[in-house]
N, C-alpha and C positions, 0 to 999 in steps of 0.2 A: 692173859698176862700183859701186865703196860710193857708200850713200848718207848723205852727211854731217849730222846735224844741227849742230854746232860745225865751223870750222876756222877755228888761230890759226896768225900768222903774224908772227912775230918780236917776240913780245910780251916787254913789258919793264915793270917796276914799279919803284919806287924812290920814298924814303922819305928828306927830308934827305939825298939824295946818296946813299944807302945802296943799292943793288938787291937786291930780294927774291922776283925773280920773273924769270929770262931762260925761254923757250920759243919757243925758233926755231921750231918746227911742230908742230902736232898736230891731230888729225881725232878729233873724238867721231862715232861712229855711229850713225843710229836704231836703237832699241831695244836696242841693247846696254845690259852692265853694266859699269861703267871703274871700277876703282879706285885712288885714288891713295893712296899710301903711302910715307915717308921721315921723319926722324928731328924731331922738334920743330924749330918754327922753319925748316922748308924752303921753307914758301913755299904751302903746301896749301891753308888756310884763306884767302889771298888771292886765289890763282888760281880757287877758287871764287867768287868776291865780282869778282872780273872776268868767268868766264862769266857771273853773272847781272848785268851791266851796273853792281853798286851803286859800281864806284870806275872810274873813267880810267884806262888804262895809259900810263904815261909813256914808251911806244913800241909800233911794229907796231899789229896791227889784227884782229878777231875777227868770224867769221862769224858768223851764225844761222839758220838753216833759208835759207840762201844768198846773204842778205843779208852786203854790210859793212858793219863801223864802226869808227871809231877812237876814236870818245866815247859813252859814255851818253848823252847828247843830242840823239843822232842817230837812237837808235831809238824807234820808237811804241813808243806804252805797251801796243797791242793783242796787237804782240808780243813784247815785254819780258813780258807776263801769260802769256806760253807756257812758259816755265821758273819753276821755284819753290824758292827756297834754305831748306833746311831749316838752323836755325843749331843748334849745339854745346850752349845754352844757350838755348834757346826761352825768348820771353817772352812772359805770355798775358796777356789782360785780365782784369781783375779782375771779371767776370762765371761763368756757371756755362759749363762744357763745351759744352753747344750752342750757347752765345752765343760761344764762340772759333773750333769748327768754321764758325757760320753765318756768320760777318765777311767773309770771303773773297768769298761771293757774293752778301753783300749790297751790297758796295760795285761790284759788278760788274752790280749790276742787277735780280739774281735776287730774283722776287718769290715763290716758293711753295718756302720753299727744306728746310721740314719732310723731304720723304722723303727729301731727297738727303744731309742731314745723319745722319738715321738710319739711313742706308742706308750710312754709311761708317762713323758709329758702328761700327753691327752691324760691319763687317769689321774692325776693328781691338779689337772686344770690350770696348766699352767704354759700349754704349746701356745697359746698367740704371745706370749713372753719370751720364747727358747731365745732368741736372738741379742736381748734385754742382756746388758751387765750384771754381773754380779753385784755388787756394788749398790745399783740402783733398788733391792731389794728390802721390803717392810720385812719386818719378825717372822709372820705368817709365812710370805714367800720362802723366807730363807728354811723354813724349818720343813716346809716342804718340796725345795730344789733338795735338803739333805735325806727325806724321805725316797723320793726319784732315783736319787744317787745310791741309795742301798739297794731299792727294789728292781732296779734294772739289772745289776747280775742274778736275778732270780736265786735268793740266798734261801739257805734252810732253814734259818733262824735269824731273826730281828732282833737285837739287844739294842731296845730306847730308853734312852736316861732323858728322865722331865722333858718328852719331846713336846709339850704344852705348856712351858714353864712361862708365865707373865703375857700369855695372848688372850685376845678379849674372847669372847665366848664362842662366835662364826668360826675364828681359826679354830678353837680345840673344836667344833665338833665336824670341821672339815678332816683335822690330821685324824681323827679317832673316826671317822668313817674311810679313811686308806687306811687304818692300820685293820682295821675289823675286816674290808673287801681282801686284804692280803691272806690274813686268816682262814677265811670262808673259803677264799676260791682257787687260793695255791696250795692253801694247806699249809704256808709257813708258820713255823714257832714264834710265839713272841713271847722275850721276858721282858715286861716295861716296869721301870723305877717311876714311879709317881707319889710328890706330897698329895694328890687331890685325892682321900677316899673314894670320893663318888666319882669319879675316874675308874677307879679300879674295881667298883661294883658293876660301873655301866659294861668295862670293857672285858675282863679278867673271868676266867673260870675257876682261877683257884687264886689265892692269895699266901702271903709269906711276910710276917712282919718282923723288921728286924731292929733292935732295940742295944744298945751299947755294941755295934757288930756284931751281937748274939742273932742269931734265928731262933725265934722262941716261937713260932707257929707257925703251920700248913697246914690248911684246908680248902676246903671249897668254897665258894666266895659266898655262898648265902649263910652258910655254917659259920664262917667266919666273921660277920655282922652280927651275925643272929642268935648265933649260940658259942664265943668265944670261949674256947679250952682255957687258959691262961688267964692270968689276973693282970698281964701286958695287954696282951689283945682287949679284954674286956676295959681295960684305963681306956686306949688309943681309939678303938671305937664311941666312947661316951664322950671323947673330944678331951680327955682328959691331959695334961703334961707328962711326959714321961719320957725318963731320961738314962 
C-alpha cells in the first residue's frame, strides 16, 4: 500500500465567485517526484499555495503526513515547517547570502547553524559567494540561494513553482540536478509546477495536468506522454492550445 505524504479530497478554490481550482482527488507520495503542468492560468501556482497551507480552500479538505484539514488554522506550525514552497520569484533579504540561507534556522532555533549553511552552500555551488550581497545576484544565483534556503531546514516536501522560469539552459540543468540529488538522497517529496514538458519528463515520476483549474489527469510520466487517457492530455502533449 502507498504511502501518502498529501491527500486531497474535493478541493475547491474560488476567487470572487470565480473557481480556480476543482481536484476531486489526489495522492502525493513519499519521495516521489509529481509534476504539474497545463496552460497558464490553470490553476498550478494555487494549488501549490494550498498544499503548503498559505490560503483556505473554499471547499474539500487536504491531508498531510495523515493528518486533516480544511483550514490553515488548523495545522501546527511544527508541521506546517515540514513542507517548504519554493515561489517563482524568490524574495531574499537584503542581507549577504549566508544571512538568507541562515534565516530559516535561525528562526527555528538553530544555534550553530555556520556548517549547515555551508554545507548546502557547498551543494548548490555557491560557498565562495556566502558573503556576496544579495542584491548582487544573476537569476540563476537567486533561484538557487532560494533552493539552499529550503533545503537547509531539511524539509519533507519541496513545493517549486517555475523554479527554472526564463534561465538559460546551465542554470535549469544546474537547479534540476539539486532538485533530483534532494530526491535521491534525502528522500524528499517534490511537487514542482513547470510550463517546460521536457522538464517534467526529465524530472517527474508521475505527472498531473491541469487545465481550467480542473485536474484531468495522473499518471506515470511515460504513460502520460505516451499513452494519454484524456483528450486534454493528448491536445497538451501534441503541443496543441488548450484552454
Amino acid at each position: 500500500m502507498a504511502d501518502f505524504i498529501y491527500q486531497v479530497e474535493n478541493l475547491v478554490k474560488s476567487y470572487n465567485g470565480r473557481q480556480v481550482v476543482s481536484v476531486p482527488a489526489l495522492d502525493v507520495r513519499r519521495g516521489e517526484i509529481l509534476g504539474l503542468v497545463g496552460p497558464s492560468g490553470a490553476g498550478k501556482s494555487t494549488l501549490l499555495r494550498l498544499l503548503d497551507f498559505l490560503e483556505a480552500p473554499s471547499g474539500g479538505r487536504i491531508a498531510f503526513a495523515g493528518h486533516w484539514f480544511a483550514s490553515p488554522a488548523e495545522i501546527p506550525l511544527t508541521l506546517r515547517r515540514r513542507a517548504v514552497l519554493v515561489f517563482q520569484r524568490p524574495v531574499l533579504l537584503s542581507a549577504s547570502i549566508f544571512e538568507n540561507v541562515a534565516y530559516g534556522l535561525r528562526i527555528r532555533g538553530q544555534r550553530d547553524v555556520r556548517p549547515l549553511v555551508q554545507a548546502v552552500l557547498a551543494r548548490v555551488g555557491l560557498l565562495p559567494l556566502q558573503d556576496a550581497p544579495s542584491r548582487t545576484l544573476s537569476g540563476g544565483e537567486l533561484q538557487r540561494v532560494a533552493l539552499a534556503r529550503a533545503l537547509v531546514v531539511e524539509p519533507e516536501v519541496l513545493l517549486l513553482d517555475e523554479p527554472t522560469a526564463n534561465l538559460d539552459p546551465a542554470h535549469v540543468k544546474a537547479i534540476e540536478a539539486i532538485i533530483r540529488e534532494a530526491n535521491e538522497t534525502a528522500g524528499t517529496t517534490v511537487v514542482i509546477v513547470t510550463h517546460n514538458i521536457f522538464q517534467a519528463r526529465r524530472l517527474a515520476q508521475r505527472v498531473g495536468l491541469l487545465v481550467g483549474g480542473r485536474l484531468v489527469e495522473v499518471a506515470p510520466t511515460r504513460a502520460f506522454f505516451e499513452a494519454p487517457q484524456t483528450e486534454e492530455a493528448s491536445a497538451f502533449v501534441r503541443g496543441d492550445m488548450i484552454y
